[in-house]
DRENZA-174268 format. One record per residue (C-alpha): x, y, z negated; residue in one letter; residue number from 1; chain. Coordinates in steps of 0.25 Angstrom, whole numbers, always signed. Each point is the difference from the previous one (the first is absolute). Layout:
BEGIN
{xx X yy Y zz Z resn A resi NUM chain A}
...
//
This chain:
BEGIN
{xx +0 yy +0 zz +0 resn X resi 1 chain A}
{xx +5 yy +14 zz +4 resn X resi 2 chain A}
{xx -6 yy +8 zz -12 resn X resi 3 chain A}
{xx -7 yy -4 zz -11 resn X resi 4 chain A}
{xx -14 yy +0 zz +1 resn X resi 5 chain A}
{xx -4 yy +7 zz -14 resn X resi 6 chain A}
{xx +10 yy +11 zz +4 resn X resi 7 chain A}
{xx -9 yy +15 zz +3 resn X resi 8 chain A}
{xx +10 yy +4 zz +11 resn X resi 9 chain A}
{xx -2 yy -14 zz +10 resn X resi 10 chain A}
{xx -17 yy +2 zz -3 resn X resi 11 chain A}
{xx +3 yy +16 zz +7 resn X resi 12 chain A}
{xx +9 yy -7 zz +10 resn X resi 13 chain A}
{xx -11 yy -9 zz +4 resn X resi 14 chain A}
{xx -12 yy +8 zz +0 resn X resi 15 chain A}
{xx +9 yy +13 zz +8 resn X resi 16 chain A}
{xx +2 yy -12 zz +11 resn X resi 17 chain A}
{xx -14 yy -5 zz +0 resn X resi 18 chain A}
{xx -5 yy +15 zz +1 resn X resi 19 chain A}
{xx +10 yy +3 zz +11 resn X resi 20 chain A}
{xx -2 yy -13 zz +8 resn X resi 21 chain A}
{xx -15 yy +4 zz +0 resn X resi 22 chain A}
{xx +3 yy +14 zz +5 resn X resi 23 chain A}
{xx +8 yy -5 zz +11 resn X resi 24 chain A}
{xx +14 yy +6 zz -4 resn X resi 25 chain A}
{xx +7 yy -12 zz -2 resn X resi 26 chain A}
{xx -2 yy -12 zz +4 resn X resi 27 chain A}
{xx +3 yy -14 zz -8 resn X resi 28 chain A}
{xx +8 yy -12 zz +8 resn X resi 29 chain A}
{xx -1 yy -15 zz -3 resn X resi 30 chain A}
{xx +10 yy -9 zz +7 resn X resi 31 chain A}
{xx -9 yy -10 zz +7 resn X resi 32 chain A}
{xx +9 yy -13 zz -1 resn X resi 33 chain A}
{xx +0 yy +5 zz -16 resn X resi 34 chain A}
{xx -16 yy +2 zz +2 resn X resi 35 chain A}
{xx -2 yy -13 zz +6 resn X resi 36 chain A}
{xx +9 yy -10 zz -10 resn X resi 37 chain A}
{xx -8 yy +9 zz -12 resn X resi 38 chain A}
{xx -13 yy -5 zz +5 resn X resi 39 chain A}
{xx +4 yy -13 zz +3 resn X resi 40 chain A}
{xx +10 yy -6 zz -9 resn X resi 41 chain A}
{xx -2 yy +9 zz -13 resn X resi 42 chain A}
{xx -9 yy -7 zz -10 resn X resi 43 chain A}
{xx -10 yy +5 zz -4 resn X resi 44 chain A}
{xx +3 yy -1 zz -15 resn X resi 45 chain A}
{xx +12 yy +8 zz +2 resn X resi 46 chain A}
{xx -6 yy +11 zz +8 resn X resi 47 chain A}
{xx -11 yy +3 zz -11 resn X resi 48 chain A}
{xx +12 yy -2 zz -11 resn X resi 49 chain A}
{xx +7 yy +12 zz +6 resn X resi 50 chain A}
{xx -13 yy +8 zz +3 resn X resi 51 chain A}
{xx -11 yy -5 zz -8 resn X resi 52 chain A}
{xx -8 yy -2 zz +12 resn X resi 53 chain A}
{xx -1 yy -13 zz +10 resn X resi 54 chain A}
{xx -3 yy +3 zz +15 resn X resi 55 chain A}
{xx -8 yy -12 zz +3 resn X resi 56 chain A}
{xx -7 yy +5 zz +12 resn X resi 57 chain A}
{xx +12 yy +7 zz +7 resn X resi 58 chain A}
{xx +10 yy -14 zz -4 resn X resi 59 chain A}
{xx -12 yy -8 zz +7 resn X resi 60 chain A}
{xx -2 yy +9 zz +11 resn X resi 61 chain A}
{xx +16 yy +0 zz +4 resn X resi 62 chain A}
{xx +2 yy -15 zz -4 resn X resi 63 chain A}
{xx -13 yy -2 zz +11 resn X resi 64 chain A}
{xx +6 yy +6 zz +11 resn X resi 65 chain A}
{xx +14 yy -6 zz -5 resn X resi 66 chain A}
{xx -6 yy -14 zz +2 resn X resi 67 chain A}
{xx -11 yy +4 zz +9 resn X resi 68 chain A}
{xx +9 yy +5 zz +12 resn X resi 69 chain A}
{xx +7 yy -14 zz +2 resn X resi 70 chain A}
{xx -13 yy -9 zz -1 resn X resi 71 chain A}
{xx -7 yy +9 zz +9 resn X resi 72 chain A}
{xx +14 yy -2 zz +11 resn X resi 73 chain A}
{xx -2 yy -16 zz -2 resn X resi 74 chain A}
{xx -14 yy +1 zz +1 resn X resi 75 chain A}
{xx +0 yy +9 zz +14 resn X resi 76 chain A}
{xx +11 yy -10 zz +2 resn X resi 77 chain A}
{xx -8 yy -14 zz -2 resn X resi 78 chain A}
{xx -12 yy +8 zz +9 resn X resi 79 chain A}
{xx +11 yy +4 zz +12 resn X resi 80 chain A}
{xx +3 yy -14 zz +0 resn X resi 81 chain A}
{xx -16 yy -7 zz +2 resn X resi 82 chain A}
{xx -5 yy +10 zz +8 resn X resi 83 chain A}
{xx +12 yy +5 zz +9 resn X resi 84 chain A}
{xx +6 yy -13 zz +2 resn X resi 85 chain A}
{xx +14 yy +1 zz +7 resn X resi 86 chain A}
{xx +1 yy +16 zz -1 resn X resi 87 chain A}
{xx +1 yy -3 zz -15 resn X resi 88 chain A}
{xx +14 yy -5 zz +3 resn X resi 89 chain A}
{xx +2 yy +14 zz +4 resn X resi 90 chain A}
{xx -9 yy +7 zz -9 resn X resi 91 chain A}
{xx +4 yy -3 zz -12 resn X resi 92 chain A}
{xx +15 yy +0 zz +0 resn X resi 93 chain A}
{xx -1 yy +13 zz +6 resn X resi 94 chain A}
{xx -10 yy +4 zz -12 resn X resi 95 chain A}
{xx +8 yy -4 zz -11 resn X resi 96 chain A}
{xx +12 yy +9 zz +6 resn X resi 97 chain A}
{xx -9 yy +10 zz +1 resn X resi 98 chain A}
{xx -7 yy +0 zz -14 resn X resi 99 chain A}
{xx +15 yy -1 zz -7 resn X resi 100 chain A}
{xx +5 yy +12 zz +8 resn X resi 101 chain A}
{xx -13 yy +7 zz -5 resn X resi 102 chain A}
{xx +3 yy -5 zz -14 resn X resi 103 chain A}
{xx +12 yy +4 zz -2 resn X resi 104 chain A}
{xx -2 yy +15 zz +7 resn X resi 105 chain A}
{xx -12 yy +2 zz -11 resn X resi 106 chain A}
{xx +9 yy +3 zz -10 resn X resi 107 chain A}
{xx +6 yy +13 zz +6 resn X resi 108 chain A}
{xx -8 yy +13 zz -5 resn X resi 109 chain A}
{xx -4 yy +3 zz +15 resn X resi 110 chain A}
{xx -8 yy -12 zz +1 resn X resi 111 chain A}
{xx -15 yy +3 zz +0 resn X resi 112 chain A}
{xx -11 yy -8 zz -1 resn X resi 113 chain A}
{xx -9 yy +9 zz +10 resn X resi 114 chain A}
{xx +5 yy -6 zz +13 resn X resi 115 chain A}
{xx -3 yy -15 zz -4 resn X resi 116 chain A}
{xx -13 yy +3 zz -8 resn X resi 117 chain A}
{xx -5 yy +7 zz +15 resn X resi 118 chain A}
{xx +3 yy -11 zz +6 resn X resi 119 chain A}
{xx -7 yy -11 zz -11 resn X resi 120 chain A}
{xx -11 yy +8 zz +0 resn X resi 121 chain A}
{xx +0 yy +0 zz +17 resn X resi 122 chain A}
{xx +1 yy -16 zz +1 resn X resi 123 chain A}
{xx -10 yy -1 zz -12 resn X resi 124 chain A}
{xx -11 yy +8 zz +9 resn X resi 125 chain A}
{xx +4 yy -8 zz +11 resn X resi 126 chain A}
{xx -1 yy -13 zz -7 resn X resi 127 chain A}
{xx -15 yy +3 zz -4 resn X resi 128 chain A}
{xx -3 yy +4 zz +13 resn X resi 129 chain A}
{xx +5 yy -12 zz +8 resn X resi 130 chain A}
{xx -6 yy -11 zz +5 resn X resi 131 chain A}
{xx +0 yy -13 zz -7 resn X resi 132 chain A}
{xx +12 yy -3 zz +10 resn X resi 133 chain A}
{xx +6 yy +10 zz -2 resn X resi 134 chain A}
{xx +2 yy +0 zz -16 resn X resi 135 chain A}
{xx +10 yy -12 zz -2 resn X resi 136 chain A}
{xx +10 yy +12 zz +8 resn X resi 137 chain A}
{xx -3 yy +12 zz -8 resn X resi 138 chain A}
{xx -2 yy -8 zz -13 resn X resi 139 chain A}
{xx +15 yy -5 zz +3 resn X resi 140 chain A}
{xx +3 yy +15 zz +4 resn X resi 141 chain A}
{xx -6 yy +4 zz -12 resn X resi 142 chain A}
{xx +7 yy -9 zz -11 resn X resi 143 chain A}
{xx +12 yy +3 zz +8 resn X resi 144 chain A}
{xx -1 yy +16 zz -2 resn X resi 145 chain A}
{xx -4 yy -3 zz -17 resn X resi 146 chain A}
{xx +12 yy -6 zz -1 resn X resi 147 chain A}
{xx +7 yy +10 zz +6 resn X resi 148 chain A}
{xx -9 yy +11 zz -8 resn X resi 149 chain A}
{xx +1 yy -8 zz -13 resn X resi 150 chain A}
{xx +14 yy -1 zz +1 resn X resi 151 chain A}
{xx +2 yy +17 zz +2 resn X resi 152 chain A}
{xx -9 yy +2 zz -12 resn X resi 153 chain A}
{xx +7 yy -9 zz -9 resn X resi 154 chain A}
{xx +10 yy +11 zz -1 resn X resi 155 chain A}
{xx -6 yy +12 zz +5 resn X resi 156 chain A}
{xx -10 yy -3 zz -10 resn X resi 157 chain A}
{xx +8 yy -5 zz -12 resn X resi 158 chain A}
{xx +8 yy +14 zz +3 resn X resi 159 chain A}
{xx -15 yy +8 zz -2 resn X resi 160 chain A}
{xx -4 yy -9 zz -10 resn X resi 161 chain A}
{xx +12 yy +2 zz -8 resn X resi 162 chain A}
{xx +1 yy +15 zz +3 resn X resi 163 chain A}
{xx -13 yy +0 zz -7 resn X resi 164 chain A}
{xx +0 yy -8 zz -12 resn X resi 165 chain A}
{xx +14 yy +9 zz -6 resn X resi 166 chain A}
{xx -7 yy +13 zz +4 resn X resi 167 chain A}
{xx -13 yy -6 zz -10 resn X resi 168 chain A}
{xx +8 yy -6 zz -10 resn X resi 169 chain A}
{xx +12 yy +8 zz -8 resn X resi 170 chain A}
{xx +6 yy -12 zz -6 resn X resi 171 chain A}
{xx -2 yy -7 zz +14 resn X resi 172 chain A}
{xx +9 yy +14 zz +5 resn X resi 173 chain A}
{xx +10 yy -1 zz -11 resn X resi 174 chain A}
{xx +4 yy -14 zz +4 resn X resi 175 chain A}
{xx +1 yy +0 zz +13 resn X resi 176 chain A}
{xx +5 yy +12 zz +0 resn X resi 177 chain A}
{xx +14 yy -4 zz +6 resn X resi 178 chain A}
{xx -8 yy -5 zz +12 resn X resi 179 chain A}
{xx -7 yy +12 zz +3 resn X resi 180 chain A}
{xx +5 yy +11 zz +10 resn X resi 181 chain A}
{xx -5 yy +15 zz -2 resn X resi 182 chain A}
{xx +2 yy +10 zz +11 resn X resi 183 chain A}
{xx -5 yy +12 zz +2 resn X resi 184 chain A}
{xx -10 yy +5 zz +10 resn X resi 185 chain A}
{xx +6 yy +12 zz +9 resn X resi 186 chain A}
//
C-alpha cells in the first residue's frame, strides 16, 4: 500500500483525483495487461481484504469473456467444419490466426471495441434476417465475430472496469495506486 488508508492527507489525494477526473482535467490510466490478470486471477478474498469490497459482477463479466472468447472460436469452428465441409480446411486455420492476432492487439490502449461491435451488431441483423439456409453461414459468421468482440473486451473492459472500481473505492485507489497512471488534460 502507498499511504496509509487512515491517514487525512491520502483521503484529499483521492477525493482532489476523483473531482478532477469528473471534470475532465486529468485523466486516470490502467495498464490493460494489469486490468485483465486483476479480474482474472486476483481472488476475490484478496480483492475485498485490501478494499473492503468484492466486485463480483465486474470479476464474472471479465472471467465470461475470458473463457467465452475461445469457446465461441471452437464452436464457429466445429459449425465451419458440418456446414462448409472442405473450405473449413481453410477457414479455420485462417480463423485462428486471425483471432490470435486480434488478441494480442486488444491490449494496446488504441484498441476500441466500436469497430467490432459494428460489425457484430451488422451480421446479428443479417442472421435474423436470413433464410433458414442461410443461417448456418451467418451463425458461424456471428460466433466468429464474438470471439473476436469478447476477446477485445476482456481487456478494454477489464481497463474500464477497473478505472471504475479505484475512482469508487478510496481503499481500492490506495492499493493499487502504483498501477495507476494520472495525467493531466491540456
Amino acid at each position: 500500500m502507498i499511504e496509509d488508508p487512515e491517514d487525512p492527507s491520502a483521503r484529499v489525494v483521492f477525493e482532489e483525483v476523483v473531482q478532477r477526473a469528473r471534470k475532465g482535467e486529468l485523466l486516470v490510466g490502467v495498464d490493460r495487461s494489469f486490468a485483465r490478470r486483476f479480474y482474472t486471477t486476483f481472488p476475490l478474498r484478496t480483492i475485498e481484504e485490501h478494499t473492503g469490497e468484492a466486485p463480483h459482477l465486474e470479476k464474472a463479466l471479465v472471467l465470461g469473456a475470458f473463457l467465452g472468447g475461445p469457446i465461441a472460436l471452437l464452436a464457429s469452428a466445429v459449425l465451419a467444419a458440418i456446414f462448409i465441409g472442405w473450405w473449413s480446411l481453410i477457414v479455420i486455420p485462417a480463423g485462428f490466426v486471425l483471432w490470435f492476432g486480434y488478441y494480442s492487439q486488444s491490449v494496446l490502449a488504441s484498441a476500441r471495441l466500436t469497430l467490432i461491435s459494428i460489425l457484430l451488431f451488422a451480421v446479428g441483423v443479417l442472421f435474423v434476417a436470413s433464410s433458414p439456409a442461410g443461417r448456418s453461414l451467418w451463425g458461424i459468421a456471428l460466433l466468429y465475430l464474438g470471439a473476436l468482440w469478447l476477446g477485445r473486451f476482456v481487456y478494454s473492459g477489464s481497463t474500464a472496469l477497473l478505472r471504475n472500481f479505484v475512482l469508487r473505492n478510496r481503499k481500492a485507489f490506495e492499493w493499487l495506486r502504483g498501477q495507476l497512471v494520472l495525467r493531466e488534460v491540456r
